[in-house]
matplotlib code that plots the C-alpha trace (Angstrom):
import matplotlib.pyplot as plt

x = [26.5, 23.0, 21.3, 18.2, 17.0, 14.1, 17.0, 19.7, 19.2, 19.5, 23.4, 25.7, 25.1, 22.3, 21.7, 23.5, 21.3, 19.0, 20.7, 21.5, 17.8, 17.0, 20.7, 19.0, 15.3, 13.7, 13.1, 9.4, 9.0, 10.4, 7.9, 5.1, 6.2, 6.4, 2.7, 0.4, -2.3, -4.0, -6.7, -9.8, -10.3, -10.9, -13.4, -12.4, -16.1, -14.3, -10.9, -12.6, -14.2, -10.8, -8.9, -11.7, -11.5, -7.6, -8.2, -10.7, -8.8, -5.4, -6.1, -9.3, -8.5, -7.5, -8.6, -11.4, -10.6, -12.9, -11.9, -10.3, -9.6, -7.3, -5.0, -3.8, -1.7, 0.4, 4.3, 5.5, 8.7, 8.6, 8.2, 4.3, 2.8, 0.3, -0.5, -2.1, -3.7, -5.1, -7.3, -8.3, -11.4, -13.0, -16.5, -18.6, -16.1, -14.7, -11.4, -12.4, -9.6, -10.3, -8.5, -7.9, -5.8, -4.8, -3.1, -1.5, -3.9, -0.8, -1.8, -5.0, -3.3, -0.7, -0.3, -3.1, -0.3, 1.4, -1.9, -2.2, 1.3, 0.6, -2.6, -0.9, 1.9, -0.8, -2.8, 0.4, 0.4, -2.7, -0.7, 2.8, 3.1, 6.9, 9.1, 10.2, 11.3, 7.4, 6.3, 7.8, 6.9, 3.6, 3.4, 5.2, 2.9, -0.4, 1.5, 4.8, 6.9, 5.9, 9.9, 10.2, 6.5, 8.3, 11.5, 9.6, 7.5, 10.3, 11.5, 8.4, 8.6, 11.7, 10.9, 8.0, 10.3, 12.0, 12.1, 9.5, 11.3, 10.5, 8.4, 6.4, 4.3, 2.0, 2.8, -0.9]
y = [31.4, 32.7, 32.6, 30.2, 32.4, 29.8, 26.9, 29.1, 26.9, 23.7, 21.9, 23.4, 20.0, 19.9, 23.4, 22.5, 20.0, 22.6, 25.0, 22.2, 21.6, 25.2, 25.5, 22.4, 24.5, 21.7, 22.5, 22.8, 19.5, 17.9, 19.5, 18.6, 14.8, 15.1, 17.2, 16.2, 17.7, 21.0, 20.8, 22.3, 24.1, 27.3, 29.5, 30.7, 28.3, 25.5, 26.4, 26.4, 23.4, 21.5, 23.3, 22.3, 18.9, 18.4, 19.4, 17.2, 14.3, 15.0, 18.2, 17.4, 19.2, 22.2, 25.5, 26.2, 28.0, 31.2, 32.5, 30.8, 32.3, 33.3, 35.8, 38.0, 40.2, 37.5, 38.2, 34.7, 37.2, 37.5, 33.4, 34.2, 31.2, 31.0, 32.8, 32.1, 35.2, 35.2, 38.6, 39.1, 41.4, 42.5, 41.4, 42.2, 41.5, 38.5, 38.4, 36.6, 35.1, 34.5, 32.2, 33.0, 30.9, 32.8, 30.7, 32.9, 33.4, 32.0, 28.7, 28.2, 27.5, 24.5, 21.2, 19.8, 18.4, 22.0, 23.4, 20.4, 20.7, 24.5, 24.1, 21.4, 23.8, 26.6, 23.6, 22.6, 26.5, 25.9, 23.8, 24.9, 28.8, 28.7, 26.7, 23.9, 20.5, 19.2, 22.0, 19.7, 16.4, 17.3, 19.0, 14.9, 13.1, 15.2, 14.6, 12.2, 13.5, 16.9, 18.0, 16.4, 19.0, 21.8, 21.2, 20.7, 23.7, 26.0, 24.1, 25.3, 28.6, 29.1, 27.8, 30.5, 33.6, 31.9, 33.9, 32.2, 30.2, 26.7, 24.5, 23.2, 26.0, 25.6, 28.7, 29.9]
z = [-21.1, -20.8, -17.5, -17.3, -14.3, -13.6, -13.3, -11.3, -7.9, -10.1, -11.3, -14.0, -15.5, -15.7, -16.8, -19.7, -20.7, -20.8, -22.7, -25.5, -25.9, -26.5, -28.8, -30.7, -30.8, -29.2, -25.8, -27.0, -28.6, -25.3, -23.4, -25.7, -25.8, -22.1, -21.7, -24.9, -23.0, -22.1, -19.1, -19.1, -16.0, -17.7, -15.4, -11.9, -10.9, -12.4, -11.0, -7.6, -7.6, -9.0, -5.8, -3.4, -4.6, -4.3, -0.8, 0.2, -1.2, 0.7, 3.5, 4.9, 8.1, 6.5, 7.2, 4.1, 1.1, 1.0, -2.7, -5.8, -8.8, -11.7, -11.6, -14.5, -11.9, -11.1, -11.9, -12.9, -12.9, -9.0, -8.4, -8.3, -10.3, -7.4, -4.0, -1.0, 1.4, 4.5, 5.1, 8.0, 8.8, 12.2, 11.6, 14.8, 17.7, 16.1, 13.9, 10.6, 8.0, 4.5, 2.8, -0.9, -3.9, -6.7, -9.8, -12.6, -15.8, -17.8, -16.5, -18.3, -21.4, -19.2, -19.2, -16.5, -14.4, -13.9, -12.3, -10.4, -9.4, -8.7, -7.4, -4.6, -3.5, -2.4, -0.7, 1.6, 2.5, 4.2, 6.3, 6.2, 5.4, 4.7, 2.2, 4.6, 4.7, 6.2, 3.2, 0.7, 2.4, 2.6, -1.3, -2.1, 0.2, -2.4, -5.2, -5.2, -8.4, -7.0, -7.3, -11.7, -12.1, -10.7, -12.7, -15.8, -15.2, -14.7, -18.1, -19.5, -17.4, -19.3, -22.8, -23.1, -22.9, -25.8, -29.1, -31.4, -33.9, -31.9, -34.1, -31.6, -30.1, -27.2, -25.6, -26.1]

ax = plt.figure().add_subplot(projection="3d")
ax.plot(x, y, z, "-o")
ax.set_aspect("equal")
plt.show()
């Protein structure tokens, strides 16, 4: 049985399902049923103001964000489909914290619910800075099928390091 390392933390069962789909070659054409679209947040401007306006909507209080861009550094091999960083820098004789969201540069070519979905987890680490129960509350309470986005972009995670033969090609 092939390890779906993006799916190790999820059922046998359902991980079989899984591996049927890409068996049958169409684990892309699910996921293109599922996510017709591709958003188009393309620039790190535009990916700022998307990210500023998520966080008006749901964290109002929120520390500011200082910096939002994309980032082709990212190791989506590491669990890094986003970041969040706090620098901090002595600036006279105060302590100043810049807040920065990074989303992998893979993600320009998604579905606009994955960057939401992405997009929404880095938000709740404004909040929350580990992975928590209240860190998955509040990442439901933005977004309330935030836990189906994750699965399916881990499906799509997965179908991407696919060999090529799949039909339905949306990789890039």
């Amino acid at each position: 049985m092939t390890p779906l390392k993006y799916l190790q933390a999820y059922p046998p069962a359902l991980q079989d399902k899984v591996r049927q789909l890409i068996a049958q070659q169409r684990l892309g054409e699910h996921l293109a049923t599922r996510y017709p679209d591709r958003h188009d947040v393309q620039s790190d401007k535009a990916l700022y103001a998307y990210v500023a306006a998520l966080k008006q909507q749901h964290l109002k209080q929120a520390p500011g964000i200082d910096k939002v861009l994309y980032d082709s550094k990212l190791d989506v091999v590491q669990r890094a489909l986003g970041l969040h960083t706090a620098i901090s820098r002595v600036q006279g004789s105060r302590l100043k914290a810049k807040k920065e969201i990074r989303v992998a540069s893979l993600f320009k070519a998604a579905a606009p619910e994955f960057l939401q979905m992405i997009v929404v987890h880095e938000l709740a680490h404004l909040k929350e800075t580990g992975h928590n129960k209240a860190f998955y509350q509040l990442c439901q309470h933005m977004l309330p099928d935030y836990h189906q986005r994750e699965f399916d972009l881990r499906l799509y995670l997965t179908w991407r390091e696919l060999p090529a033969p799949d039909t339905t090609d949306h990789r890039e």
